[in-house]
C-alpha positions as a Markdown table, in Angstrom:
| # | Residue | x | y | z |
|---|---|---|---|---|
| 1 | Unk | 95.8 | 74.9 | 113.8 |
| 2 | Unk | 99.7 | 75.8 | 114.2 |
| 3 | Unk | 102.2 | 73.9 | 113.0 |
| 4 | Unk | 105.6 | 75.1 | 112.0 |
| 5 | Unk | 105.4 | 79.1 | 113.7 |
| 6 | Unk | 102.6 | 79.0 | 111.0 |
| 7 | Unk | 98.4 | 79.4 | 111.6 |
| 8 | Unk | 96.2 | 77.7 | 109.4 |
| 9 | Unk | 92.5 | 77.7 | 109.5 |
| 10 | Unk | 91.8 | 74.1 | 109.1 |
| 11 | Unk | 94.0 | 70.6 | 109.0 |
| 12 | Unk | 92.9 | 70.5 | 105.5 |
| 13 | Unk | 94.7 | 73.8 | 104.8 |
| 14 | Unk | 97.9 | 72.8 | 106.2 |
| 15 | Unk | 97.9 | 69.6 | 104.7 |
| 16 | Unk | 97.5 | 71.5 | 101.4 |
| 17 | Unk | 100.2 | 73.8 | 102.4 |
| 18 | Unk | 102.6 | 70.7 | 102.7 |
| 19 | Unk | 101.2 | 69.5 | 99.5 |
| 20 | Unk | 102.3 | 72.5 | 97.8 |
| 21 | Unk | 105.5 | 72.5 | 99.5 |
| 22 | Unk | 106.6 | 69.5 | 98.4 |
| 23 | Unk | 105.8 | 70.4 | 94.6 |
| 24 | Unk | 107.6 | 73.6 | 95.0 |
| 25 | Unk | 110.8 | 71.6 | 96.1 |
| 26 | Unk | 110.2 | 68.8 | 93.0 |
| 27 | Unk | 110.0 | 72.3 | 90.9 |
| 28 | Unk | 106.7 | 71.7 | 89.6 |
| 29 | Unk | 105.3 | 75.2 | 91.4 |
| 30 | Unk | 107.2 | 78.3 | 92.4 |
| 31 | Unk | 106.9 | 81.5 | 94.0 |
| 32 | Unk | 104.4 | 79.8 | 96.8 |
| 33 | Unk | 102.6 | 82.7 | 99.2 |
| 34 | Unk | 99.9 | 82.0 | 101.8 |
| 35 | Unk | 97.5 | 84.7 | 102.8 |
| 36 | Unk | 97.9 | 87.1 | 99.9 |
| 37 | Unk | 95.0 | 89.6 | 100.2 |
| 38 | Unk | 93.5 | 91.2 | 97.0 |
| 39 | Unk | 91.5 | 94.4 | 97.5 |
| 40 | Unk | 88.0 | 94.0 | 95.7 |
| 41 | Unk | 86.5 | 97.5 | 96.8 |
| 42 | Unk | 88.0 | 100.3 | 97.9 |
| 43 | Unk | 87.9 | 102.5 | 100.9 |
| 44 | Unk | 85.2 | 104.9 | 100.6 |
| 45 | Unk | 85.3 | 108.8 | 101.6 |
| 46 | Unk | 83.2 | 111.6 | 102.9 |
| 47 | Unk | 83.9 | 114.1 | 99.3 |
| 48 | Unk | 84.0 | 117.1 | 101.9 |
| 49 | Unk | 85.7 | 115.9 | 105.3 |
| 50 | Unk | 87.7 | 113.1 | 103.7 |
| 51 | Unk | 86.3 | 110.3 | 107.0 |
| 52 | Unk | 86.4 | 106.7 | 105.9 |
| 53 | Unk | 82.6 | 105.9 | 105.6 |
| 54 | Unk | 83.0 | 102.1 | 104.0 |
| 55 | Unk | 86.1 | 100.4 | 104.7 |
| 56 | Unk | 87.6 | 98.4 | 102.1 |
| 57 | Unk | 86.3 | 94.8 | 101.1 |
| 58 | Unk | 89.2 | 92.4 | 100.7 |
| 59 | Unk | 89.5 | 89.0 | 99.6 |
| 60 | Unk | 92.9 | 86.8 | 101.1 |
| 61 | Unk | 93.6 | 83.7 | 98.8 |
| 62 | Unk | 95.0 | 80.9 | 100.9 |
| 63 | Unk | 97.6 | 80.2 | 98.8 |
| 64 | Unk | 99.2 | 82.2 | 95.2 |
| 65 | Unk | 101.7 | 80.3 | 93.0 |
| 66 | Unk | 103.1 | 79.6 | 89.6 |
| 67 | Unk | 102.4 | 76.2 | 88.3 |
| 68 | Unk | 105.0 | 74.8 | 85.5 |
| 69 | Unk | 102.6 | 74.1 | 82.4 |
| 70 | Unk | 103.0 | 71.4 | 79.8 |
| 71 | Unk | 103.8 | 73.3 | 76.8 |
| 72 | Unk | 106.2 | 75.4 | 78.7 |
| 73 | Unk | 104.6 | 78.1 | 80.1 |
| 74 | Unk | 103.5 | 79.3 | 83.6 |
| 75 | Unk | 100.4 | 79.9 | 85.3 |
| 76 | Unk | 99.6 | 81.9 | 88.0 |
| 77 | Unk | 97.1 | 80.1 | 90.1 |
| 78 | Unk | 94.6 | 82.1 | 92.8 |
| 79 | Unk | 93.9 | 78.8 | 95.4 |
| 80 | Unk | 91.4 | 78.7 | 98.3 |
| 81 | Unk | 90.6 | 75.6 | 100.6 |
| 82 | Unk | 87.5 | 75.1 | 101.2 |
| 83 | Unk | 85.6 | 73.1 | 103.2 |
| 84 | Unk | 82.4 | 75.0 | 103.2 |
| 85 | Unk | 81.2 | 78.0 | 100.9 |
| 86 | Unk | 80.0 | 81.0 | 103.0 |
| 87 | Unk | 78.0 | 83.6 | 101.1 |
| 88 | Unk | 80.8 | 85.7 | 101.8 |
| 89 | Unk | 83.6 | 84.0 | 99.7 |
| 90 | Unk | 81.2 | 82.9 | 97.3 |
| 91 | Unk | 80.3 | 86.7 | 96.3 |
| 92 | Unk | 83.9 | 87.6 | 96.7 |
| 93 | Unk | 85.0 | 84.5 | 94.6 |
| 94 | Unk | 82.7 | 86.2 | 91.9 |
| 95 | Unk | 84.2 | 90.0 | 92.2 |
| 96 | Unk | 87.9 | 88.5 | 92.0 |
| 97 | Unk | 87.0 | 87.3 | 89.0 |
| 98 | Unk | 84.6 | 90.0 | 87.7 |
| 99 | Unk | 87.0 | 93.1 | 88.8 |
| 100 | Unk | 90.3 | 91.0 | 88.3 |
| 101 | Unk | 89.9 | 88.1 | 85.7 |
| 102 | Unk | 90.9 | 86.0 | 88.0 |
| 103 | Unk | 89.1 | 82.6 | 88.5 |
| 104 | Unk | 89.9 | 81.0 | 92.1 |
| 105 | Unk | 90.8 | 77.6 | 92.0 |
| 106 | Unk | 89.4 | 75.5 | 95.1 |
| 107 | Unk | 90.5 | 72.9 | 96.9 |
């Protein structure tokens, strides 16, 4: 779907987009970013000829921003939307938060 000059994979995204845009203007979230791509492995070489044998896996969170906490603080929250879990994302949701400490919130 594209709405705004923007592409989003679902409705549901974008809805979520405008969700989170709204928030951002009431000040309860900042520093909003869509499509922010986290490498999980990298590329892999040939030790002698220095050729890409495996290209890098990557994982791109739909949407990264700091949510206003209670007590004061800020949290940095990793957000995918979902609307069905491929065993792709599900073993990349598991190495983002293996390699990176970071636990993906879903939507």
């Amino acid at each position: 779907i594209t709405r705004d000059g923007m592409t989003f994979d679902s409705v549901k995204e974008y809805r979520r987009f405008c969700e989170l845009r709204l928030l951002e203007r009431a000040g309860a979230v900042t520093e909003l970013e869509r499509q922010v791509k986290f490498e999980l492995i990298p590329s892999q070489r040939d030790i002698k000829t220095g050729k890409v044998i495996e290209r890098p896996v990557y994982y791109v969170a739909d949407f990264v921003y700091k949510k206003k906490l209670p007590n004061g603080g800020v949290e940095t929250v990793v957000e995918d939307t979902k609307g069905f879990k491929t065993d792709a994302y599900i073993l990349k949701r598991k190495m983002m938060f293996f390699l990176k400490g970071i636990k993906i919130s879903e939507v």
